[in-house]
C-alpha positions as CSV (number, residue, x, y, z in Angstrom):
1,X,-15.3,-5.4,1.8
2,X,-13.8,-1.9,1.8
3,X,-11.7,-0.2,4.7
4,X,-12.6,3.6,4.8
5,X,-13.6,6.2,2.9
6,X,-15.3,5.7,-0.3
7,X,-13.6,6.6,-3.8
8,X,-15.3,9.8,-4.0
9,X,-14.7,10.6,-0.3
10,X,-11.0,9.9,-1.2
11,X,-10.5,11.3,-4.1
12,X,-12.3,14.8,-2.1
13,X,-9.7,14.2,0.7
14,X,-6.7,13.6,-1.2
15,X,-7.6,16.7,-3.4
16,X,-7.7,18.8,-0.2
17,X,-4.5,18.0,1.0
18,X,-2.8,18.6,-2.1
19,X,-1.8,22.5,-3.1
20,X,-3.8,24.6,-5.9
21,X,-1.2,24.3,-8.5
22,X,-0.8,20.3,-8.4
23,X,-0.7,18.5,-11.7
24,X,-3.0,15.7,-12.3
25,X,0.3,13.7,-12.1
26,X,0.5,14.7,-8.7
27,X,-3.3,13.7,-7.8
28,X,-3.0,10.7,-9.9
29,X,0.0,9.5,-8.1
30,X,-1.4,10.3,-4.7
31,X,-4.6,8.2,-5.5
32,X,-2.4,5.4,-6.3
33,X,-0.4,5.5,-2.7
34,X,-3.6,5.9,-1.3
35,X,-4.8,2.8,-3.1
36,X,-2.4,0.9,-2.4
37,X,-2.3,1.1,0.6
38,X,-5.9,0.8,1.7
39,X,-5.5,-2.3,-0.1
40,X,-2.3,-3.6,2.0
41,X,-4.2,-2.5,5.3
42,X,-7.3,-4.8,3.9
43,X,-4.7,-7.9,3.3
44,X,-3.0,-7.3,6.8
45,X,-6.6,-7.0,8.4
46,X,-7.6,-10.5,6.2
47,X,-4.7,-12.4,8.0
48,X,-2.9,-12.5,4.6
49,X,0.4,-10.1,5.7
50,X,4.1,-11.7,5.8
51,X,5.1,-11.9,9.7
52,X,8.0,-9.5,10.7
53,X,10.6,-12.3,11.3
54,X,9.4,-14.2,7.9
55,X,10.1,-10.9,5.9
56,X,13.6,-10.3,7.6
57,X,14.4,-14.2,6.4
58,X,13.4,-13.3,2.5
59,X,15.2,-9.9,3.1
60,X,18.5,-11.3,4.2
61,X,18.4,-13.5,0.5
62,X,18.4,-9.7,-1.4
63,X,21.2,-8.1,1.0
64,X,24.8,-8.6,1.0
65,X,26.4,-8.8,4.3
């Protein structure tokens, strides 16, 4: 199930937000934030995101204190 916008509606979107001298680097990388998260919002909205307190626990393992 998608969240939003279709590709073409995004890709129209993403193009008008960007200035008329971008690179296609610049709308590639955009697409692919855009992407990515669409696809994060779908997880969260799927019950599959990591709870607040769970990701400060396997954050604490990376840092040092």
């Amino acid at each position: 199930m998608s969240v939003g916008p279709d590709a073409k509606t995004q890709v129209r979107e993403v193009l008008d937000r960007l200035p008329d001298d971008c690179t296609i680097e610049d709308v590639q990388y955009h697409l692919y934030v855009a992407d990515k998260i669409r696809r994060r919002i779908e997880q969260a909205d799927a019950g599959l995101a990591v709870p607040h307190a769970e990701a400060e626990t396997r954050l604490k393992k990376w840092t040092i204190t």
